[in-house]
C-alpha positions as CSV (number, residue, x, y, z in Angstrom):
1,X,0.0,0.0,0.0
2,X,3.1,2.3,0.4
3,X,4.2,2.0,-3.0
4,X,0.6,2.3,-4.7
5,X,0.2,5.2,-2.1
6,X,3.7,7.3,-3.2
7,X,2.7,6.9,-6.8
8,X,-1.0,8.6,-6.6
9,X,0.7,10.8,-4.4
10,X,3.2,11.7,-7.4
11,X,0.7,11.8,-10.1
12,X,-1.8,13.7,-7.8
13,X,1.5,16.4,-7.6
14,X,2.0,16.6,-11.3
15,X,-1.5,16.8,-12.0
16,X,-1.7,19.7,-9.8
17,X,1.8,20.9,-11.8
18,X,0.3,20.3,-15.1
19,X,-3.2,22.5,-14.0
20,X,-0.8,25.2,-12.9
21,X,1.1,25.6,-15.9
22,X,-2.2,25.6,-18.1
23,X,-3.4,28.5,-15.9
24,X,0.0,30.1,-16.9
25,X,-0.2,29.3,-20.6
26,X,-3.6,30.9,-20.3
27,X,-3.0,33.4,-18.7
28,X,0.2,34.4,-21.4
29,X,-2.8,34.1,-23.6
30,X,-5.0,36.4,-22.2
31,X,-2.0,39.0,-22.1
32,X,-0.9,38.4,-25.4
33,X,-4.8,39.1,-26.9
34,X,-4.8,42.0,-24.7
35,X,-1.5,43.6,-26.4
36,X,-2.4,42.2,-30.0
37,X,-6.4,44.0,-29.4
38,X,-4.4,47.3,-28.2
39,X,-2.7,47.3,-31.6
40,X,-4.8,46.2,-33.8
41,X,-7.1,48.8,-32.7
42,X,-4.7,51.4,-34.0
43,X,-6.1,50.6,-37.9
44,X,-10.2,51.1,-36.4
45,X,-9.0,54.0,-35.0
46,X,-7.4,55.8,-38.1
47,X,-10.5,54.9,-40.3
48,X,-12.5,56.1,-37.8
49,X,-10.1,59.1,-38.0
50,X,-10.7,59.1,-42.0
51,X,-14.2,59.6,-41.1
52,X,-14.1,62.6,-38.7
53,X,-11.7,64.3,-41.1
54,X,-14.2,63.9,-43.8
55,X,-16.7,65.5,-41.6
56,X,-14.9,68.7,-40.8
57,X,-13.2,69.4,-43.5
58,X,-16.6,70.0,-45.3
59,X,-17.6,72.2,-42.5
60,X,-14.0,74.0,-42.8
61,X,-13.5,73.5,-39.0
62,X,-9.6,74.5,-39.5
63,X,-9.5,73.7,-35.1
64,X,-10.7,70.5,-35.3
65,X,-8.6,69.6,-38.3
66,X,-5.8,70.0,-36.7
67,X,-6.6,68.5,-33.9
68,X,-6.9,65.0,-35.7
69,X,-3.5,66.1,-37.5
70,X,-1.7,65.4,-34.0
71,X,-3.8,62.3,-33.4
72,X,-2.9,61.2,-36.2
73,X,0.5,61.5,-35.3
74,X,0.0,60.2,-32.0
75,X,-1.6,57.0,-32.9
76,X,1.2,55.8,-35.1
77,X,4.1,56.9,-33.3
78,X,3.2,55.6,-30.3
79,X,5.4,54.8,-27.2
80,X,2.5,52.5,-25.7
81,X,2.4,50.5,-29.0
82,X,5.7,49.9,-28.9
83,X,5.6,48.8,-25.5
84,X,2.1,46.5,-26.6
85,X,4.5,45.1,-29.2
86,X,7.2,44.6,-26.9
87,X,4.8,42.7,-24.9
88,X,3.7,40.5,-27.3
89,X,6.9,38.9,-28.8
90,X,8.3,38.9,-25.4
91,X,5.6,36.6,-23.9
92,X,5.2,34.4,-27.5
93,X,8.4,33.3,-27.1
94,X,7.9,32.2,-23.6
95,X,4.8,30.5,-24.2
96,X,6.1,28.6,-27.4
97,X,9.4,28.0,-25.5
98,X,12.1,30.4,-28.1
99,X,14.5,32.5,-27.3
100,X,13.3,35.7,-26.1
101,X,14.0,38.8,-28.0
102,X,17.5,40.1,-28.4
103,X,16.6,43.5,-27.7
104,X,13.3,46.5,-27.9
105,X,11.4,47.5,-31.3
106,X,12.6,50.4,-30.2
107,X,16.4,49.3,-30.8
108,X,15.4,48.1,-33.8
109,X,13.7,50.8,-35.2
110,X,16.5,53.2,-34.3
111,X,19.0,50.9,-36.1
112,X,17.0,50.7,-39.0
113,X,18.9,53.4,-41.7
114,X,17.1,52.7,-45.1
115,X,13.8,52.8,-44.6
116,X,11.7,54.7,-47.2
117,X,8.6,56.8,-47.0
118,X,5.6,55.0,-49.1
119,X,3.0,57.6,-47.6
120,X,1.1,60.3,-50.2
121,X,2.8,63.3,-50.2
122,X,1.0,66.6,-51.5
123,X,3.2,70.0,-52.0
124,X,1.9,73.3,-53.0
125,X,3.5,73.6,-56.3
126,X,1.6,70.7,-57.0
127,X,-1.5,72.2,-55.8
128,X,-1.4,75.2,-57.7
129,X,-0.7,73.3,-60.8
130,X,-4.0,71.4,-60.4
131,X,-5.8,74.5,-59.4
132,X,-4.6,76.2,-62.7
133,X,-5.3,73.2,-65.0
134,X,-9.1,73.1,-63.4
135,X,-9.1,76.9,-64.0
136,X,-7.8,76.1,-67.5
137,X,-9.7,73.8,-68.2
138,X,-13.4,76.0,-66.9
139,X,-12.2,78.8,-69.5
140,X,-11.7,76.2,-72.3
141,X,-15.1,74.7,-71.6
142,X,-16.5,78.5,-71.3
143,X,-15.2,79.8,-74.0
144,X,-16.4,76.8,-76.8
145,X,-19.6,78.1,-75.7
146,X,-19.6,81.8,-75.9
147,X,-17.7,82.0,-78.8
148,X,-20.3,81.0,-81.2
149,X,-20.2,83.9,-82.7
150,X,-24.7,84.5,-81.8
151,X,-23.7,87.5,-79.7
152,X,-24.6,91.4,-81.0
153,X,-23.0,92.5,-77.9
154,X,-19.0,91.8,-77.2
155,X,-19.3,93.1,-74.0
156,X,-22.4,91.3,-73.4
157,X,-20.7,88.6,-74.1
158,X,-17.2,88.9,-72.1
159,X,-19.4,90.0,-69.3
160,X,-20.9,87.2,-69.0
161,X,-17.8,84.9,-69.8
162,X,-16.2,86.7,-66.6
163,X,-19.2,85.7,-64.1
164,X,-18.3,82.0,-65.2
165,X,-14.7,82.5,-64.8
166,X,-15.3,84.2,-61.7
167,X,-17.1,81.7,-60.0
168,X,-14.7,79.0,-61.5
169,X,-12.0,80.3,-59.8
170,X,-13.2,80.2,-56.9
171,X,-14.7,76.4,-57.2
172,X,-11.1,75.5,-57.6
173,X,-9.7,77.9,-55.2
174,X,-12.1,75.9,-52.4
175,X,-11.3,72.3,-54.2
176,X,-7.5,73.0,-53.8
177,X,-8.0,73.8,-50.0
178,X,-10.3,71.0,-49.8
179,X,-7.9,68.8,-51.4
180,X,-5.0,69.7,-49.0
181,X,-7.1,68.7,-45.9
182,X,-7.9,65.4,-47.8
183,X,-4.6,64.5,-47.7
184,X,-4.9,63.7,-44.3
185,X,-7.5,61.0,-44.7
186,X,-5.6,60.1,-47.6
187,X,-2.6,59.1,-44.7
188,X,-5.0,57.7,-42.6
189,X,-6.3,55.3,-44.8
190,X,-2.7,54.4,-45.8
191,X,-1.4,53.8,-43.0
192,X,-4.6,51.1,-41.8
193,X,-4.9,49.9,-45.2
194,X,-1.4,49.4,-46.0
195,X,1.3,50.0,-43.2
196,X,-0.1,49.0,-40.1
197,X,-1.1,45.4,-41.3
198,X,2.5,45.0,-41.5
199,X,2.9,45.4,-38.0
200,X,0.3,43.0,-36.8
201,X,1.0,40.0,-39.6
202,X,4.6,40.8,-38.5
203,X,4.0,40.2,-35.4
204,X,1.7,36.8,-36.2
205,X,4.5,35.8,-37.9
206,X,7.4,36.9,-35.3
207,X,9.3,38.5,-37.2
208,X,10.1,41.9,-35.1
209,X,12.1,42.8,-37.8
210,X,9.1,43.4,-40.1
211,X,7.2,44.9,-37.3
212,X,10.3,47.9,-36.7
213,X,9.8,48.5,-40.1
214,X,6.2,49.4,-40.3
215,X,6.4,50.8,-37.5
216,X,9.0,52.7,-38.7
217,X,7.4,53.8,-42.3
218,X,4.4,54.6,-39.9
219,X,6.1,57.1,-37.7
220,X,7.6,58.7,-41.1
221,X,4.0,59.1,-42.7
222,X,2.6,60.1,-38.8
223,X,5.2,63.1,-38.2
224,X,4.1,64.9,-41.8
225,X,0.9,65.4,-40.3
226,X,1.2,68.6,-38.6
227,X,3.0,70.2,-41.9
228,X,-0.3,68.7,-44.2
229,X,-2.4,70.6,-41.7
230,X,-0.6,73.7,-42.1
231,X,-0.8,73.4,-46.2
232,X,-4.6,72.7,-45.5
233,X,-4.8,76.0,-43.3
234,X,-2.7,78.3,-46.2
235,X,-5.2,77.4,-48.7
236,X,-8.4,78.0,-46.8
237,X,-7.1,80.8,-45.7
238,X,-6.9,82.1,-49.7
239,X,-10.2,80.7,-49.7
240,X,-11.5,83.0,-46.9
241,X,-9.8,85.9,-48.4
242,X,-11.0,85.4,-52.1
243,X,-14.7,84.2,-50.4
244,X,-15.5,84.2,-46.8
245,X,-19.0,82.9,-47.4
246,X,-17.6,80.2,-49.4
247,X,-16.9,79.1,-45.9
248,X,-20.2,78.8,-44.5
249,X,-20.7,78.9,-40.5
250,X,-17.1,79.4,-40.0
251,X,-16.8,82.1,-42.4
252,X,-19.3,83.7,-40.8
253,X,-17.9,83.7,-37.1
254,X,-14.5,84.2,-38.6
255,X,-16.0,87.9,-40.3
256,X,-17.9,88.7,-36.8
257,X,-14.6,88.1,-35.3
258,X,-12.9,90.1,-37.5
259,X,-15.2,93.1,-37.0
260,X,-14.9,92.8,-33.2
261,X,-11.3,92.9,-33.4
262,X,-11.3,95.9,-35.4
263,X,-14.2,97.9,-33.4
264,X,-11.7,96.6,-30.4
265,X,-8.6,98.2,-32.1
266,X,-10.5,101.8,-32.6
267,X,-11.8,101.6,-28.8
């Protein structure tokens, strides 16, 4: 009865070993979700981003835009998703029984030298050219159809042809501000589309050195944020000079402002 006795007792032990390290497994597992839903969550959050953008740039709310240029930012250059990352391949590799990681995604990002920028990049030069062709191409269009020679009048007839260039100008003077501020959702959808499912297949696939590189080409396209903002803010603000009814509500409080800051000044 001894022996038979010293043998349950040994299997009751490493029963109770074998339930212990399955609560450990789990609860790796549970930690590892947790860091993997933390940065996954980054790609929701930049469409959702997208979205708001979308919203308020057709308002022209200049504040809130860039407000969501800084989030922007902030959401892909990150110091807690580096640490979520961190946490993730540190506690695969003890759970699957590898070699833990040599060193921080931020080590290797910092080492990383030939990365490349893959993000849409908008200048003004390149503005202005594609506010000149759609002018261009208004007077082309306008011109086809008032010079058909019915018209007793020339002046009639340049007079009108100046109304339509008039209000052509200043449909592309409002589309090239518009299409400044779209840049940014242009970067947001980028960077969920296209970069930061890198970093979570990267990280699937635990290869860190895939992840530092997204992460990486995200924090290039991330930083460039402010500076879109500030080419989105030039161009409305031609757009308020030329038309400040073209900008609607905020036009209007920007005008009443105006006015008190000049009855201000003469007080």
């Amino acid at each position: 009865m001894g022996e038979l006795a010293d043998r349950v007792a040994r299997l009751e032990h490493e029963v109770t070993e074998a339930q212990e390290a399955l609560r450990v497994v789990e609860k790796i597992d549970e930690e590892i979700e947790s860091a993997m839903d933390e940065i996954e969550s980054v790609c929701e959050a930049l469409l959702n981003l997208s979205g708001q953008l979308d919203g308020e740039i057709a308002d022209h709310n200049y504040a809130a835009v860039e407000g969501y240029a800084y989030e922007l930012w902030g959401l892909v250059d990150s110091e807690q998703a580096r640490r979520a990352v961190d946490t993730v391949a540190l506690l695969t590799a003890v759970r699957d029984g590898r070699a833990l990681p040599a060193t921080s995604v931020d080590a290797l990002i910092i080492a990383l030298k030939d990365v490349k920028a893959s993000h849409p990049t908008l200048t003004q030069e390149e503005l202005d050219q594609e506010f000149q062709a759609a002018v261009d191409r208004a007077e082309g269009i306008w011109r086809e159809i008032y010079d058909d020679g019915s018209w007793e009048s020339e002046d009639e007839r340049e007079s009108h042809l100046a109304d339509h260039m008039h209000e052509a100008r200043q449909e592309a003077i409002s589309e090239r501000a518009v299409r400044a501020g779209r840049l940014l959702m242009e970067l947001c959808d980028h960077l969920a589309e296209t970069v930061w499912p890198e970093v979570t297949d990267g990280l699937r696939g635990t290869d860190l050195e895939r992840v530092a590189r997204a992460l990486k080409e995200a924090s290039l396209a991330g930083e460039t944020a402010p500076a879109v903002y500030k080419l989105y803010e030039v161009n409305l603000s031609v757009q308020y000079e030329s038309d400040p009814y073209s900008l609607g509500v905020m036009g209007e409080q920007l005008m009443a402002f105006e006015s008190w800051l000049g009855v201000q000044e003469k007080g």
